[in-house]
C-alpha positions in Angstrom: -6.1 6.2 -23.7 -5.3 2.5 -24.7 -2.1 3.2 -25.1 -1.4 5.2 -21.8 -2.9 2.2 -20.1 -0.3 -0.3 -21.7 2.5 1.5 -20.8 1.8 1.9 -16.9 1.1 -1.4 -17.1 4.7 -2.1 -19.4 6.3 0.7 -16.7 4.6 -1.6 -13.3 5.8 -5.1 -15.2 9.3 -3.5 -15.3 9.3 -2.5 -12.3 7.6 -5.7 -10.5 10.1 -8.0 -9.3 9.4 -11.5 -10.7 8.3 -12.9 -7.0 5.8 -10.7 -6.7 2.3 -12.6 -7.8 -0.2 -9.7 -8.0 1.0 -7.7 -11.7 -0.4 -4.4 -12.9 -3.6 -5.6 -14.5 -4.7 -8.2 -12.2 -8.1 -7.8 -10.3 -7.5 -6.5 -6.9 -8.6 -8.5 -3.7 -11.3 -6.4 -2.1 -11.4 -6.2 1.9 -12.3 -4.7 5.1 -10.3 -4.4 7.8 -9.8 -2.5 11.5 -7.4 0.3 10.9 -6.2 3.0 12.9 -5.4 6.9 12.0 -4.5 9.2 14.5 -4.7 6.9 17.2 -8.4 6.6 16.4 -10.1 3.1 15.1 -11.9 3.0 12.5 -13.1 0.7 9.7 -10.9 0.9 6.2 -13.0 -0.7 3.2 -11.0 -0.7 -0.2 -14.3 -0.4 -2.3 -15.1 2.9 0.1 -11.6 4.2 -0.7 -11.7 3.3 -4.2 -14.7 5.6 -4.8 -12.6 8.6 -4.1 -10.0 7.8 -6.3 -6.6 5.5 -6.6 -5.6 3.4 -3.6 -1.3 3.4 -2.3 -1.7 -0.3 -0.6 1.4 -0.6 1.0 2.1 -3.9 3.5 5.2 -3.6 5.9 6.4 -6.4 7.9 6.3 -4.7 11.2 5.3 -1.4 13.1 8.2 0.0 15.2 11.3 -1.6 13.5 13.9 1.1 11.8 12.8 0.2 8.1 8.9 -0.2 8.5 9.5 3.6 10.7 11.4 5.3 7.8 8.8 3.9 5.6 5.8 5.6 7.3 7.5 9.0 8.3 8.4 8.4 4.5 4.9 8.4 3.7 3.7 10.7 6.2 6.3 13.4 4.8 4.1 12.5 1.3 0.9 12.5 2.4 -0.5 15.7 1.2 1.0 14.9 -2.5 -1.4 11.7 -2.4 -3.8 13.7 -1.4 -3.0 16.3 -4.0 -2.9 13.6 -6.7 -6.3 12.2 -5.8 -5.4 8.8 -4.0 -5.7 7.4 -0.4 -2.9 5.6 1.4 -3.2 2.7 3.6 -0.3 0.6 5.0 -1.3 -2.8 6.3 0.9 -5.0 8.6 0.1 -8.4 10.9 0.4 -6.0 14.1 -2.7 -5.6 16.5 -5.1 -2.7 16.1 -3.2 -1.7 19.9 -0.2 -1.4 18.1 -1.7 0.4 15.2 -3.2 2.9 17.1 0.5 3.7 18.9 2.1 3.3 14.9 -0.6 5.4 13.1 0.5 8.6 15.4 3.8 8.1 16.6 5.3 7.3 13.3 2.6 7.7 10.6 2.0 11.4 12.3 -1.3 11.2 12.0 -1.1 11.7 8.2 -2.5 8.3 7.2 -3.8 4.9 8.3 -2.6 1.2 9.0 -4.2 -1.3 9.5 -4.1 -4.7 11.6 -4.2 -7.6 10.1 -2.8 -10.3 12.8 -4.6 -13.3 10.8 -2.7 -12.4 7.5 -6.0 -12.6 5.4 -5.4 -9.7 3.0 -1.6 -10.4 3.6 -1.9 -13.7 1.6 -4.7 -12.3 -0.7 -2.2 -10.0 -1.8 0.5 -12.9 -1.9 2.7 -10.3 0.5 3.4 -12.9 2.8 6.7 -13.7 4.0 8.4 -16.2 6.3 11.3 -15.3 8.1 14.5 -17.5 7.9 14.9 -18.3 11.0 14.7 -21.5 13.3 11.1 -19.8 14.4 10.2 -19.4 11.0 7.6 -16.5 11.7 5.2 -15.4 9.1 4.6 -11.5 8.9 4.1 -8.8 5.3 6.8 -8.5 3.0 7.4 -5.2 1.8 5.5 -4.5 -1.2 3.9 -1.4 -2.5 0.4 -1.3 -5.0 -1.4 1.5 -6.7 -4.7 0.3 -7.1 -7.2 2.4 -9.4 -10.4 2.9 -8.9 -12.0 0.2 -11.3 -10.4 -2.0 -8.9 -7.2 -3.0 -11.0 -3.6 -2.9 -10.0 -1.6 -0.7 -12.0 1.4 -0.7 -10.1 3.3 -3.2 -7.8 6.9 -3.0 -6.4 8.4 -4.9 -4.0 12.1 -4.4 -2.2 12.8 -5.0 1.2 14.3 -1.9 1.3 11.5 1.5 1.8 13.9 4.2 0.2 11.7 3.9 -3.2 7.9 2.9 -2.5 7.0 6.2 -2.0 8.5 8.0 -4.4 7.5 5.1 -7.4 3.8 4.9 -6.5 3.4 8.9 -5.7 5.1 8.7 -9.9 2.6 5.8 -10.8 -0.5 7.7 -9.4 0.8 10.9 -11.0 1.0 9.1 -14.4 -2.3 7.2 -13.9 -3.8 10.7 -12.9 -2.4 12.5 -15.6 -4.2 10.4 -18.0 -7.2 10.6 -16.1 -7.6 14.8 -15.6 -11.4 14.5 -16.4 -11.7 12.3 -13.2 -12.3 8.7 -13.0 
């Protein structure tokens, strides 16, 4: 067991770009927030989620743009493998719960929530905050992905502006961490 936990957490450090603060291992912020699924609001509490099983935190930097939309039909398209593999999805961007609501069916299909987090709180407690280089210099998510487990640990974190690989690397990190946990947790 020891040493299937070392090597997700060897197979996460790889895979962590070396901006990204949070590493597999570390402690992972706990929060509440107003998310949205289906259109519906509701209240998202990681400790809640945690209880069922592994957590996919994913931020985004903004609902509606072509990436952040590929990203959650993405996910959406993956949903029912979460689900399969025991772990709950949540993505998390500084958009208003109004914008979530439109975001969680339109392009999340109803599969999973997001969540609004317009004062960045769990942003920058999950150091995925990111300023754009522009003469406005507006703050918003960067895009970075985290498997959470349900002792309240990171075990994975990747970060690439680009969505083509978040879902399929932490569907493969909550896989292995499953696999390795097929009593439960």
């Amino acid at each position: 067991m020891k040493s299937f936990i070392a090597s997700l957490m060897l197979v996460g450090l790889l895979a962590t770009p070396a901006w990204a603060a949070l590493k597999p291992g570390d402690a992972a912020p706990g929060f509440t927030v107003q998310a949205a699924v289906g259109g519906k609001d509701f209240t998202f509490s990681l400790a809640q989620a945690l209880k069922k099983g592994p957590v996919v935190l994913y931020f985004y930097p903004k609902s509606f743009t072509r990436g952040c939309t590929i990203e959650a039909h993405e996910f959406a398209e993956a949903a029912a493998d979460f689900t399969a593999a025991g772990a709950s999805l949540i993505g998390i961007s500084k958009d208003t719960i109004e914008t979530q609501r439109k975001f969680s069916t339109e392009a999340c299909r109803d599969k999973f929530p997001v969540a609004a987090d317009p004062d960045l709180s769990v942003i920058r407690a999950y150091d995925s905050l990111r300023t754009a280089p522009t003469a406005t210099g507006e703050t918003f998510a960067d895009r970075i992905s985290y498997v959470i487990a349900p002792g309240g640990r990171i075990i994975y974190a990747y970060s690439d502006p680009s969505p083509d690989k978040h879902i399929r690397n932490t569907l493969a990190a909550v896989r292995q961490w499953r696999a390795g946990h097929a009593e439960g947790h």
